[in-house]
FIGU-793351 format. One record per atom (N, C-alpha, C): atom name; x, y, z. Coordinates in nm, 3 decimals. Layout:
[rec "CA" [X Y Z]],
...
END
This chain:
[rec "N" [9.856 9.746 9.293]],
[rec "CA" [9.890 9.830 9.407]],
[rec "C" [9.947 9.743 9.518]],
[rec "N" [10.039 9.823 9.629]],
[rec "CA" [10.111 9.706 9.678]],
[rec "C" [10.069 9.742 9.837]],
[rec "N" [10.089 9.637 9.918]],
[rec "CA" [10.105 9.682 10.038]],
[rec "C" [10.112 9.833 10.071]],
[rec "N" [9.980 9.891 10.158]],
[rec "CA" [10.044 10.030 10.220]],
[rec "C" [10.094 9.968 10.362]],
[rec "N" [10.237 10.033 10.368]],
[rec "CA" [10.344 10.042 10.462]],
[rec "C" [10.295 10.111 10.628]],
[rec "N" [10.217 10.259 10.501]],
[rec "CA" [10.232 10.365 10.644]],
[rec "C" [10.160 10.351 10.689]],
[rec "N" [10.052 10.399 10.827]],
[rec "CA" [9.961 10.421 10.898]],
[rec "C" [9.946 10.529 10.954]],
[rec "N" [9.842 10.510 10.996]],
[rec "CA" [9.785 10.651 11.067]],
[rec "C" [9.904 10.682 11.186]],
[rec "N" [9.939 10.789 11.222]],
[rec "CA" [10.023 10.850 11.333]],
[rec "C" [10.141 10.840 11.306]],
[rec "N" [10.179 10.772 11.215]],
[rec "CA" [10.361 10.759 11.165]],
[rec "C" [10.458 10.835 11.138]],
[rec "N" [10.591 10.901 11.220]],
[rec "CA" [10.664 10.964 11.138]],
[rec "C" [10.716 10.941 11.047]],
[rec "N" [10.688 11.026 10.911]],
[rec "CA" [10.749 11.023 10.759]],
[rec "C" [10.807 11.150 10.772]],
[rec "N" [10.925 11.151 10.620]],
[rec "CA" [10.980 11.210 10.576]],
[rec "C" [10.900 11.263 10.416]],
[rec "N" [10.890 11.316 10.403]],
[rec "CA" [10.842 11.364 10.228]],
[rec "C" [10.982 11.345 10.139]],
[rec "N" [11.037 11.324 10.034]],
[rec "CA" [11.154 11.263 9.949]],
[rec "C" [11.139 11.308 9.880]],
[rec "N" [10.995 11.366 9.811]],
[rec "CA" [11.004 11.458 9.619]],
[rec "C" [10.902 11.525 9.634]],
[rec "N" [10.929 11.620 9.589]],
[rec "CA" [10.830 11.725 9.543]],
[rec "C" [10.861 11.900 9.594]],
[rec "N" [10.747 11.960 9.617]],
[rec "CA" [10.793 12.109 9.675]],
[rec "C" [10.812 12.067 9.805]],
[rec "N" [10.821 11.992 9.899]],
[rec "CA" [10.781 12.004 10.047]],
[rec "C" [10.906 11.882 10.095]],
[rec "N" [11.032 11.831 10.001]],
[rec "CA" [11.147 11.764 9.989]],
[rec "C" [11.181 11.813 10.139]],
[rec "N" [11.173 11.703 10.221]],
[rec "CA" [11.271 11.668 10.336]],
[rec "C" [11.207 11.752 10.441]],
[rec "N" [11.076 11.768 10.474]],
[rec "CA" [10.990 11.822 10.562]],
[rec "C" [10.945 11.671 10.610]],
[rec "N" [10.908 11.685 10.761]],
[rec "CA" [10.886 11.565 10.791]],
[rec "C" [10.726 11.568 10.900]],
[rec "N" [10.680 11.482 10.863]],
[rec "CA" [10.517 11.528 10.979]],
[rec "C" [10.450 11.403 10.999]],
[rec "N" [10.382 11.407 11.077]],
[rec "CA" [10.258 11.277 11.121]],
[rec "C" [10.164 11.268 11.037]],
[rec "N" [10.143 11.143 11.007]],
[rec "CA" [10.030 11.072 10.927]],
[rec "C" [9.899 11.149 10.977]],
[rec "N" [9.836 11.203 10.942]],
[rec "CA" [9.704 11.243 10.928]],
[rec "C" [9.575 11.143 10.892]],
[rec "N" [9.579 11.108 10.777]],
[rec "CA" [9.487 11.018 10.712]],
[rec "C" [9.577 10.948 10.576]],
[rec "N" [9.519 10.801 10.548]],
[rec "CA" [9.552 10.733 10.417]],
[rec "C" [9.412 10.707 10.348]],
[rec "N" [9.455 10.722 10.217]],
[rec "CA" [9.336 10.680 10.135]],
[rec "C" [9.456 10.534 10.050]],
[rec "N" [9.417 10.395 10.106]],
[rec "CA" [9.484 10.362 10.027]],
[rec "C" [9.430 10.294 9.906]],
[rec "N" [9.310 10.331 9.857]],
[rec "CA" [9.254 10.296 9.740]],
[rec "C" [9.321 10.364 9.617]],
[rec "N" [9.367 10.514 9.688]],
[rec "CA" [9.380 10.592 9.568]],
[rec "C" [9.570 10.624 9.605]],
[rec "N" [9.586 10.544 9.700]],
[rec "CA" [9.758 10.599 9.719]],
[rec "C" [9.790 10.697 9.745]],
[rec "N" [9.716 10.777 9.833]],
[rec "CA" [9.754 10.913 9.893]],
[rec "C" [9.754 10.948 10.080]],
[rec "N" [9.854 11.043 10.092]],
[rec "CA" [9.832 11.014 10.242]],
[rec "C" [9.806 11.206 10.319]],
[rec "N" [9.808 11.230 10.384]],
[rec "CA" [9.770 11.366 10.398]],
[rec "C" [9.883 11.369 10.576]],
[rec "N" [9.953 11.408 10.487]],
[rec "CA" [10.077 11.449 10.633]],
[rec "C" [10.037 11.649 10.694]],
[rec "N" [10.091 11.625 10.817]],
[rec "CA" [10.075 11.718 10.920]],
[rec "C" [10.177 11.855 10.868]],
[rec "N" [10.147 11.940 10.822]],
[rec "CA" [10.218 12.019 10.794]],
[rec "C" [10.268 12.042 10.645]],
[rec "N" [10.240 11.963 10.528]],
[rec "CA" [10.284 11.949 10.422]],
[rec "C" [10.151 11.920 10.331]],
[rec "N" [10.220 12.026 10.199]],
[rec "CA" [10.133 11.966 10.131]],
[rec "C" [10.012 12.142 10.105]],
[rec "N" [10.087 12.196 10.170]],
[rec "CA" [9.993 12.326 10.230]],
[rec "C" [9.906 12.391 10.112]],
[rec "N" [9.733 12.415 10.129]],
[rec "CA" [9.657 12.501 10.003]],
[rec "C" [9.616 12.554 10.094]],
[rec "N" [9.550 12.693 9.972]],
[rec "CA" [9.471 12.772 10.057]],
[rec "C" [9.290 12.760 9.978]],
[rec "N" [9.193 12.733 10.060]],
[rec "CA" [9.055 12.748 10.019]],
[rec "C" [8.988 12.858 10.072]],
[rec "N" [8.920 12.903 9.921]],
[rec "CA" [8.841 13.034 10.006]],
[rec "C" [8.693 12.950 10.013]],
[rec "N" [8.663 13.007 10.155]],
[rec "CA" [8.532 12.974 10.204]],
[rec "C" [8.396 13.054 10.222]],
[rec "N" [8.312 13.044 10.158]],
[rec "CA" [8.209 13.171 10.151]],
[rec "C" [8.146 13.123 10.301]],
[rec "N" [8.078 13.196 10.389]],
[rec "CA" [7.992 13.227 10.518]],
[rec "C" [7.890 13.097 10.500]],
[rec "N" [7.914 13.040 10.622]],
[rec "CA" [7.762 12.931 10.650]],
[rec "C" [7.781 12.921 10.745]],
[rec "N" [7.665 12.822 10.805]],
[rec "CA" [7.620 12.803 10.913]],
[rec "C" [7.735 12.742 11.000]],
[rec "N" [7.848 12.677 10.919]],
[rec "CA" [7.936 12.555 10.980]],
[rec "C" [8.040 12.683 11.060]],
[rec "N" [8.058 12.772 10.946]],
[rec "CA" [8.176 12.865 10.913]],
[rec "C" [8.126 12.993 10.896]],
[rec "N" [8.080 13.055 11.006]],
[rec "CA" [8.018 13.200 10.996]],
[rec "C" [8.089 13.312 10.943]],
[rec "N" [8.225 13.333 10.967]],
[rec "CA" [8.329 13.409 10.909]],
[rec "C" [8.338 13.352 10.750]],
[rec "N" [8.349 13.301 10.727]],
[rec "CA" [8.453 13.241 10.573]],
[rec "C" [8.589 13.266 10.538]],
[rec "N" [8.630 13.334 10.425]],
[rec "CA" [8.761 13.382 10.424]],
[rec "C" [8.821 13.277 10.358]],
[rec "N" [8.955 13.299 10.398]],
[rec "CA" [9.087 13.177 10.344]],
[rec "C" [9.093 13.110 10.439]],
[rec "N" [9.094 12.980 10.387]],
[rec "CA" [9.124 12.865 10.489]],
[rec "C" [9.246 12.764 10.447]],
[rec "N" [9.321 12.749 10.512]],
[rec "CA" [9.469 12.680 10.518]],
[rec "C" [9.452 12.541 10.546]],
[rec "N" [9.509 12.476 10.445]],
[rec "CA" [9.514 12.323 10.520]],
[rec "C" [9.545 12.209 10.476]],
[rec "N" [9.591 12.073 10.470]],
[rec "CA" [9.643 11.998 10.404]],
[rec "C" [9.611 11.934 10.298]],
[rec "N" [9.666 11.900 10.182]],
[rec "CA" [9.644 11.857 10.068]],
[rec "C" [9.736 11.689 10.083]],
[rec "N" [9.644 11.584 10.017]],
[rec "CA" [9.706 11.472 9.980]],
[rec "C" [9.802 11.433 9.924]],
[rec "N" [9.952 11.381 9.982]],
[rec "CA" [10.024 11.370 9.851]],
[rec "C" [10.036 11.221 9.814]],
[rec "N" [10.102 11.195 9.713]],
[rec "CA" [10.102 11.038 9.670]],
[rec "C" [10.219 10.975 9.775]],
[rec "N" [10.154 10.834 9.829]],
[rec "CA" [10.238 10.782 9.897]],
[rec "C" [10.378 10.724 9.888]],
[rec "N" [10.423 10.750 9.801]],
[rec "CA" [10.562 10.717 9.703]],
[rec "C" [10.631 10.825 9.702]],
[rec "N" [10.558 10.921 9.786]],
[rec "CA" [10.643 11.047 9.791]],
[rec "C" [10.721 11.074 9.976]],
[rec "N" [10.680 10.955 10.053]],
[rec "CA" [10.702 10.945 10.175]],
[rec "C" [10.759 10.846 10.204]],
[rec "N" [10.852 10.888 10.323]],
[rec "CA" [10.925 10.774 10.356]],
[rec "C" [10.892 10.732 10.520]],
[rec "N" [10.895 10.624 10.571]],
[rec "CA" [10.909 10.643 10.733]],
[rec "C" [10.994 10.679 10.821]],
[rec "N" [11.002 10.721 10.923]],
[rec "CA" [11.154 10.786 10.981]],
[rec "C" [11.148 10.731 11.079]],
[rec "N" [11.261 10.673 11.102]],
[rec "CA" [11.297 10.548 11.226]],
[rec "C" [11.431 10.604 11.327]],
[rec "N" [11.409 10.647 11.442]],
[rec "CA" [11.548 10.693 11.483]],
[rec "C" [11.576 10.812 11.422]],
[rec "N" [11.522 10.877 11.334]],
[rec "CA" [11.592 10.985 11.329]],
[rec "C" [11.640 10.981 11.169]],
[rec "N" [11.586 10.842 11.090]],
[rec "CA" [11.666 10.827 10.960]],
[rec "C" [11.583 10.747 10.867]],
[rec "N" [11.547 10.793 10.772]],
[rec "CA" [11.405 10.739 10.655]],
[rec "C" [11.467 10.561 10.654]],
[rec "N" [11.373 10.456 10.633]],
[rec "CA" [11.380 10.360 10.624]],
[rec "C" [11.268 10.299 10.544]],
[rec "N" [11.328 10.178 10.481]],
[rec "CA" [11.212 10.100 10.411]],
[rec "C" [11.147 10.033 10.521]],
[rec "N" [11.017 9.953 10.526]],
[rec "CA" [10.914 9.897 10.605]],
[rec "C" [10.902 9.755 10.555]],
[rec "N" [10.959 9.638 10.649]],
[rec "CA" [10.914 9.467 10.623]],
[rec "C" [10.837 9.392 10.740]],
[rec "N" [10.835 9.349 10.699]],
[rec "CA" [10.694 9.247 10.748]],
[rec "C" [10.761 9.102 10.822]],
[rec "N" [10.796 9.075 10.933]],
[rec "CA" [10.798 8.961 11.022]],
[rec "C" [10.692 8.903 11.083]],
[rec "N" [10.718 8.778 11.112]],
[rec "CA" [10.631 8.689 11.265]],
[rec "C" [10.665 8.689 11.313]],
[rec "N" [10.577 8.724 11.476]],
[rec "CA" [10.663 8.672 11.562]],
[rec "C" [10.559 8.649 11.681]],
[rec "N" [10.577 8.520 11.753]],
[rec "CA" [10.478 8.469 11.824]],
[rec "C" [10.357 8.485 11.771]],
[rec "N" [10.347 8.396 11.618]],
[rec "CA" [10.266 8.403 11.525]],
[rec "C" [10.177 8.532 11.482]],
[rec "N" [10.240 8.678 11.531]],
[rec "CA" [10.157 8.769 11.482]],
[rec "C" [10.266 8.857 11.373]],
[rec "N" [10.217 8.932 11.280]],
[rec "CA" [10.287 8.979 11.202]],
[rec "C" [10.290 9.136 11.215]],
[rec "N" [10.414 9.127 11.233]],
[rec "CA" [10.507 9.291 11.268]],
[rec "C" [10.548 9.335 11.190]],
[rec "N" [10.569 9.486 11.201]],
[rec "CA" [10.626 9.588 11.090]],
[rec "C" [10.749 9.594 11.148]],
[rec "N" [10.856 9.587 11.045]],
[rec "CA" [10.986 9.604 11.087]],
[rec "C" [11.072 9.705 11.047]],
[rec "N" [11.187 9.756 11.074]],
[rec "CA" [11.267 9.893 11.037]],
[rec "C" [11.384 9.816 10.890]],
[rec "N" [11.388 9.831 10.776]],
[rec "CA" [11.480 9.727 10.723]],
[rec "C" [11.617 9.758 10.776]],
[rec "N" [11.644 9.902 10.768]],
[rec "CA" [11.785 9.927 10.803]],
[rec "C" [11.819 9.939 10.921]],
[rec "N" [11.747 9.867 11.033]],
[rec "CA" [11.828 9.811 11.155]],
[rec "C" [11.709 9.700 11.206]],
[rec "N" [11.621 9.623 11.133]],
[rec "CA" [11.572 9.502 11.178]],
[rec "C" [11.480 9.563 11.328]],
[rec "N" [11.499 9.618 11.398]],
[rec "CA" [11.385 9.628 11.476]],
[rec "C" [11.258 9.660 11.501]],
[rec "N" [11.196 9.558 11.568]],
[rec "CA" [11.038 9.590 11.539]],
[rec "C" [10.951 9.727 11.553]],
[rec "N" [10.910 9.774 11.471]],
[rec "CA" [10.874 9.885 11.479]],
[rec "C" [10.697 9.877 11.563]],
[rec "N" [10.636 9.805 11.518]],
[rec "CA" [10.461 9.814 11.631]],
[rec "C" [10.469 9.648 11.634]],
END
């Protein structure tokens, strides 16, 4: 498994699947298992029986994990790969297709 790229709060793009070229904020990464859970994508529905948490129940809407190979980062406005610089000995995430430091 290689380097995870993304992080928490990041704009991505989605690239394959049903949800192709929808774009949302990092939610959560699991990067043990390579999945990331973006804002808006990814959409199931769970039915929820009545408890204490959830007095109503019903259908509940909400995000599903997709594999991280299915996201891209969006830089400016335009998906980009993610590299790795120094600089003043600390190591930065960079934009590849225009070199600027991204955090």
């Amino acid at each position: 498994m290689s380097a995870v790229r993304i992080k928490k709060n990041d704009l991505v793009r989605v690239i394959a699947g049903k949800d192709k070229d929808k774009e949302g904020k990092v939610l959560s990464i699991d990067a043990k298992k390579g999945k990331v859970v973006v804002e808006g994508v990814n959409m199931i529905t769970k039915h929820a029986k009545p408890s204490a948490a959830n007095q109503q129940g019903g259908i509940l809407h909400h995000e599903a994990p997709i594999d991280i190979s299915n996201v891209m980062y969006v830089h400016n406005g335009k998906t980009t790969k993610i590299g790795y610089t120094f600089q003043d000995e600390k190591k930065v995430r960079v934009a590849k297709s225009t070199g600027e430091v991204i955090d």
